[in-house]
C-alpha positions as CSV (number, residue, x, y, z in Angstrom):
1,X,-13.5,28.0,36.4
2,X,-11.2,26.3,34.1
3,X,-12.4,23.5,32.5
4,X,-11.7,19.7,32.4
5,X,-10.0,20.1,28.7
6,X,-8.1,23.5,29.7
7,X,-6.2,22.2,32.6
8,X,-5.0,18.9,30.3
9,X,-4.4,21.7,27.8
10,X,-2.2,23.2,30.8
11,X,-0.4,20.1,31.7
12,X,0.7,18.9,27.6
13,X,1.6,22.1,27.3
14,X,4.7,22.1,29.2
15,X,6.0,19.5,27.1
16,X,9.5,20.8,25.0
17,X,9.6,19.7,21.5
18,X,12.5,17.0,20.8
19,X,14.8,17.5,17.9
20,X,15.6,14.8,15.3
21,X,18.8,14.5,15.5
22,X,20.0,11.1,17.1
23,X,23.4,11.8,19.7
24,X,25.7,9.3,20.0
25,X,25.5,7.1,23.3
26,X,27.8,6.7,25.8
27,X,28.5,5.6,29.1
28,X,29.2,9.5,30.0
29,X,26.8,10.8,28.8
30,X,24.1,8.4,30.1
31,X,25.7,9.3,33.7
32,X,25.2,12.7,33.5
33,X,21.6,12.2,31.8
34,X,20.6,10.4,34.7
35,X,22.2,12.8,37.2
36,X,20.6,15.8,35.7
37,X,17.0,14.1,35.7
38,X,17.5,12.8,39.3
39,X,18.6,16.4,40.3
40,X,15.7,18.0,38.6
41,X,13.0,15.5,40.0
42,X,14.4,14.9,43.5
43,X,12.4,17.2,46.0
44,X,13.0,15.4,48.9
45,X,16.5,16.1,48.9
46,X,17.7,12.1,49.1
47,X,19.5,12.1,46.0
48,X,17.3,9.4,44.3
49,X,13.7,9.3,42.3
50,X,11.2,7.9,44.4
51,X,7.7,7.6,45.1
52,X,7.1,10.7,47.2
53,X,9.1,12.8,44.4
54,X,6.8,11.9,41.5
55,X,3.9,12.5,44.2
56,X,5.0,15.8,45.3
57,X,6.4,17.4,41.8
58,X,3.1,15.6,40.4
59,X,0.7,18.2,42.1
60,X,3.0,20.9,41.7
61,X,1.5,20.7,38.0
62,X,-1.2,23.1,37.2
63,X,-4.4,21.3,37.1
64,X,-3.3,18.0,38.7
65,X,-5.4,18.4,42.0
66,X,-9.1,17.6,41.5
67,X,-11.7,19.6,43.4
68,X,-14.0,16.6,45.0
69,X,-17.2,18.6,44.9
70,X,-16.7,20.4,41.3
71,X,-15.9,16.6,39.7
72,X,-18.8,14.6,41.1
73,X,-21.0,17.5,40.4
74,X,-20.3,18.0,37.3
75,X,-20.6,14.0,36.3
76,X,-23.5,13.2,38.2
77,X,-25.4,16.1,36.8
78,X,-25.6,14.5,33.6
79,X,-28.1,11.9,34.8
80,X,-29.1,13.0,38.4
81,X,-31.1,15.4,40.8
82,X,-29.9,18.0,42.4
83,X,-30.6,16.0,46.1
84,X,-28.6,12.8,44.7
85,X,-26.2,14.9,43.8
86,X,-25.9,16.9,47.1
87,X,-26.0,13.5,48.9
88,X,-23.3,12.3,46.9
89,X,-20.7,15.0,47.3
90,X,-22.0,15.3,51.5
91,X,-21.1,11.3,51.7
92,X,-20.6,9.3,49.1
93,X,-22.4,8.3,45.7
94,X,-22.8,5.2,47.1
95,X,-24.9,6.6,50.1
96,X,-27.1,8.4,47.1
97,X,-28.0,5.2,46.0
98,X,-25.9,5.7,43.0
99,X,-26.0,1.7,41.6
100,X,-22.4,0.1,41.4
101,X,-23.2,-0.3,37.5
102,X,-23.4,3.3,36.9
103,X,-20.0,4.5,38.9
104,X,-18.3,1.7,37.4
105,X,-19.4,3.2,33.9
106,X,-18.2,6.8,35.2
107,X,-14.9,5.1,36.0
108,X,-14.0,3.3,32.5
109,X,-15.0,7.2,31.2
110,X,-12.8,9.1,33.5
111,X,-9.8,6.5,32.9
112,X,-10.4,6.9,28.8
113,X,-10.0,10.4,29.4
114,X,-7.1,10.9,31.3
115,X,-5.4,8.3,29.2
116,X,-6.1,10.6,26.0
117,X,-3.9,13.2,27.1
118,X,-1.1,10.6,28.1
119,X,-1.2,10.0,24.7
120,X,0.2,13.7,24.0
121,X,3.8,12.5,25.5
122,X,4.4,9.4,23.4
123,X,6.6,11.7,20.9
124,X,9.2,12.4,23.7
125,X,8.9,9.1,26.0
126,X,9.7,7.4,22.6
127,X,12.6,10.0,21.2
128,X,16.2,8.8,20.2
129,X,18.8,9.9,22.7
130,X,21.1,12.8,23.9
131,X,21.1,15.9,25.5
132,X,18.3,17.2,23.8
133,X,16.1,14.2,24.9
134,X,17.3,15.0,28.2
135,X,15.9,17.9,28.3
136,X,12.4,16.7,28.3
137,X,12.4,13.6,30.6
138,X,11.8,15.6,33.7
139,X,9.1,17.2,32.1
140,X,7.5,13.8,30.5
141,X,8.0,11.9,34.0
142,X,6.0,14.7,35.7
143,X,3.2,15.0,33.3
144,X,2.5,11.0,33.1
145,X,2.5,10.4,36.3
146,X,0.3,14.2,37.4
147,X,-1.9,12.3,34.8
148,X,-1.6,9.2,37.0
149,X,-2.7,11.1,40.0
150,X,-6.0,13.0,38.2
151,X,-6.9,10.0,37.3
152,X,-6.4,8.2,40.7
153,X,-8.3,11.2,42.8
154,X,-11.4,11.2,40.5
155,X,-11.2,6.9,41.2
156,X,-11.3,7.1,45.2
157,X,-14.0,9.8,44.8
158,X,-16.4,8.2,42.6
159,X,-15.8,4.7,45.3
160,X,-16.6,7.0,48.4
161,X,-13.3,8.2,49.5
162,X,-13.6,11.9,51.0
163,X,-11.9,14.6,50.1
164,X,-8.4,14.4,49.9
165,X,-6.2,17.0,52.5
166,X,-4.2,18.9,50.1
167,X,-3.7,22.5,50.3
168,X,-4.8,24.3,47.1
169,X,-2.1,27.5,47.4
170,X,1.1,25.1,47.7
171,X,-0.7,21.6,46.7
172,X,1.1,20.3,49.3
173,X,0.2,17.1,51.3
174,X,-0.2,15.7,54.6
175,X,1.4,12.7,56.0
176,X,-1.8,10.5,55.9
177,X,-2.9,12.3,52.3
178,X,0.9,11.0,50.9
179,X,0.8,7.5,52.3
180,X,-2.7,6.8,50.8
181,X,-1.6,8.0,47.0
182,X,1.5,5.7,48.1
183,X,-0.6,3.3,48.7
184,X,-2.7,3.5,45.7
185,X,0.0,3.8,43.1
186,X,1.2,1.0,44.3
187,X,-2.1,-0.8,43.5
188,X,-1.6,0.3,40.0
189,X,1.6,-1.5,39.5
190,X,0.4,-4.6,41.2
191,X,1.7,-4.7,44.7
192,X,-1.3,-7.1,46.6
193,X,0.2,-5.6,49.6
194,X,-1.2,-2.2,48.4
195,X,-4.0,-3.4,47.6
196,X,-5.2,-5.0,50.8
197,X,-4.2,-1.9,52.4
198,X,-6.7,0.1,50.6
199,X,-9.7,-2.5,51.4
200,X,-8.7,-2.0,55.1
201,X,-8.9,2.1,55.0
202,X,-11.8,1.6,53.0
203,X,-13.4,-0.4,55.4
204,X,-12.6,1.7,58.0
205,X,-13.9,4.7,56.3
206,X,-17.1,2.8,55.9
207,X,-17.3,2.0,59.4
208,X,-17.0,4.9,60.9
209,X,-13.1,4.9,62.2
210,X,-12.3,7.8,64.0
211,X,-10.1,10.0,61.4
212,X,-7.5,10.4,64.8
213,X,-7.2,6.4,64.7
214,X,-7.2,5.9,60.8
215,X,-4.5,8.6,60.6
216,X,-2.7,7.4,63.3
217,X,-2.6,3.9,61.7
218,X,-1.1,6.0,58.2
219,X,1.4,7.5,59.7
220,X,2.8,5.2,62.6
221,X,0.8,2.9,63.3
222,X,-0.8,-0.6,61.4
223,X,-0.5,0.8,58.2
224,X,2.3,2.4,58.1
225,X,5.3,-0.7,57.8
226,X,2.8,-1.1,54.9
227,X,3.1,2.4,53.0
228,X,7.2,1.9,53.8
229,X,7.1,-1.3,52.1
230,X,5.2,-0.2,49.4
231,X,7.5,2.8,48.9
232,X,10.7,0.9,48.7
233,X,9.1,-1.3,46.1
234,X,8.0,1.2,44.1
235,X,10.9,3.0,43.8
236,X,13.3,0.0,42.7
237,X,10.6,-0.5,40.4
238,X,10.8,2.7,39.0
239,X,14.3,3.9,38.8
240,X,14.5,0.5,37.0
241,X,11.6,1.4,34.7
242,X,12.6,5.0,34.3
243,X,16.0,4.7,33.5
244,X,15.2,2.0,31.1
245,X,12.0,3.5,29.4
246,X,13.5,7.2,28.9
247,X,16.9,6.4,28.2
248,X,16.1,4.0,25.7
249,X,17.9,4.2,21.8
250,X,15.3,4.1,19.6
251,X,14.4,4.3,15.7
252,X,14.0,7.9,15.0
253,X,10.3,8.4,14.4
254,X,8.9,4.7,14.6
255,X,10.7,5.3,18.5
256,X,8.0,8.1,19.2
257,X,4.9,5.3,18.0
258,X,6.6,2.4,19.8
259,X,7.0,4.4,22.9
260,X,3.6,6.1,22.9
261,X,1.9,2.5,22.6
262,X,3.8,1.4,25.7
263,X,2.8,4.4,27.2
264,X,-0.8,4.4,26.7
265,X,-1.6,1.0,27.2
266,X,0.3,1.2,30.2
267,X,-1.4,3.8,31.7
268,X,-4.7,2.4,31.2
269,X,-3.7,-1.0,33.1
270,X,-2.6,1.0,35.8
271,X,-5.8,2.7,36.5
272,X,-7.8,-0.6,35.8
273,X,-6.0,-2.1,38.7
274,X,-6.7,1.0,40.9
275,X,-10.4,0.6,39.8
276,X,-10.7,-3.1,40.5
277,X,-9.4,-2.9,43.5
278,X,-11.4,-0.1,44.7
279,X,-15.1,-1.2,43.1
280,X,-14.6,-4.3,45.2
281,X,-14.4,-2.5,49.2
282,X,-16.9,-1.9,52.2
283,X,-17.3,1.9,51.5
284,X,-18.4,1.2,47.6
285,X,-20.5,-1.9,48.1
286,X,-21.9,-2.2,52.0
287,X,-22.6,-5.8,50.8
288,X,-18.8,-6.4,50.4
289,X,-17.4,-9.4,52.4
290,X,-14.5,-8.0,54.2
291,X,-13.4,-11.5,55.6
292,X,-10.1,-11.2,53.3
293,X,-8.5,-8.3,55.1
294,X,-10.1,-8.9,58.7
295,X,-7.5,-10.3,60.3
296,X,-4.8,-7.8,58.9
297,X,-4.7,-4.6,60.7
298,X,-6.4,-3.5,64.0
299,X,-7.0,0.2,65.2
């Protein structure tokens, strides 16, 4: 089995080294920039980056998908028996009795981690432009936000979400599996709408939903006009923030710090959010008051 450290190894190795030399900028050159990285990233064939691209090509990356069991094995073992351990991996670590205090603490660790190796792609997210910048964006966009998704699968395990339906051979995703890691990036750049979303599949989780209903709800139903919203949101967002970010001029050198910075503070809000939001639900804390998200959505 590969280990935590190898697969990040894996994923910042796929990053191309970006030459020094500063192109000059112009309006033609930007448009076919932005064409090629929109061609390379697209995977759902609409001729735009969106959500479901960065989710898709995201756990196409070796290492990206987190095995439920292995990871909250392999954290809980540090200070737990063998029977808490199996009862947190069978349920949840809150069923085990695992205090609030002490998942919470796992969480801040497994966020400081992830955003380590985020660190790796400042040089390129913060390089001077051209062709040979180019080059690398797809690359850098892919790794960020694979590092985005680690981090967000080890966040809804550790808060009681089971395992996530992605097949290991293709990592490809289901419908519902899609519109929840729509749902919870969307968290992590602030959409409230996201984030009530994820309190009510939390609580239905908790509460026993049939998985038939809850899916049905993802995918059609309730939730769904949700996920849509969320989606169309997040990708005006992020063409904005792409396009802006990658293609930036910068000073040659002081670029790659500046950038970097951005980028690794960045990252860390975003899984803060993500944590917040999911520390405070019905399926991490039986006690939580779920008056706030009653009324919303029925099954």
């Amino acid at each position: 089995m590969k280990s935590e450290r190898k697969y990040g190894e894996e994923i910042i190795g796929g990053i191309v080294n970006v030459t020094k030399n500063v192109a000059e900028a112009t309006g033609v050159m930007a448009e076919k920039s932005r064409a090629m990285v929109v061609n390379s990233i697209d995977e759902n064939g609409n001729g735009e980056i969106d959500i479901e691209d960065l989710i898709i090509k995201g756990f196409k990356t070796p290492g990206v998908k987190i095995n439920r069991g292995q990871f909250l094995k392999a954290e809980l073992s540090k200070n737990y028996s063998k029977t808490v351990i199996e009862e947190a991996i069978a349920f949840n670590p809150a069923h085990a009795n695992i205090s609030p205090k002490e998942i919470d603490k796992i969480a801040t660790e497994v966020i400081k981690y992830e955003r380590n190796f985020v660190s790796g792609i400042s040089a390129a997210l913060g390089a001077p432009g051209g062709y040979a910048m180019v080059a690398t964006i797809p690359a850098d966009i892919i790794q960020y936000y694979g590092y985005m998704l680690r981090a967000t699968q080890k966040l809804l395990y550790l808060y009681g979400f089971p395992d996530l339906n992605i097949e290991e051979k293709e990592q490809v995703l289901d419908s519902e599996t899609m519109n929840i890691m729509i749902l919870c990036l969307g968290v992590m750049y602030g959409s409230a709408t996201a984030n009530n979303a994820i309190k009510v599949i939390s609580k239905a989780l908790a509460t026993g939903v049939e998985k038939k209903l809850l899916n049905a709800a993802l995918t059609k139903g309730t939730i769904y006009p949700i996920v849509k919203q969320v989606a169309t949101w997040f990708g005006k967002k992020m063409t904005k923030d792409i396009f802006a970010g990658f293609f930036k001029k910068s000073i040659p050198l002081v670029g790659g710090v500046i950038g970097g910075g951005i980028t690794y503070f960045s990252f860390e809000k975003s899984c803060r959010l993500l944590k917040d939001s999911l520390q405070d639900t019905m399926l991490s804390n039986p006690a939580h008051d779920t008056s706030d998200v009653d009324s919303i959505f029925e099954f």
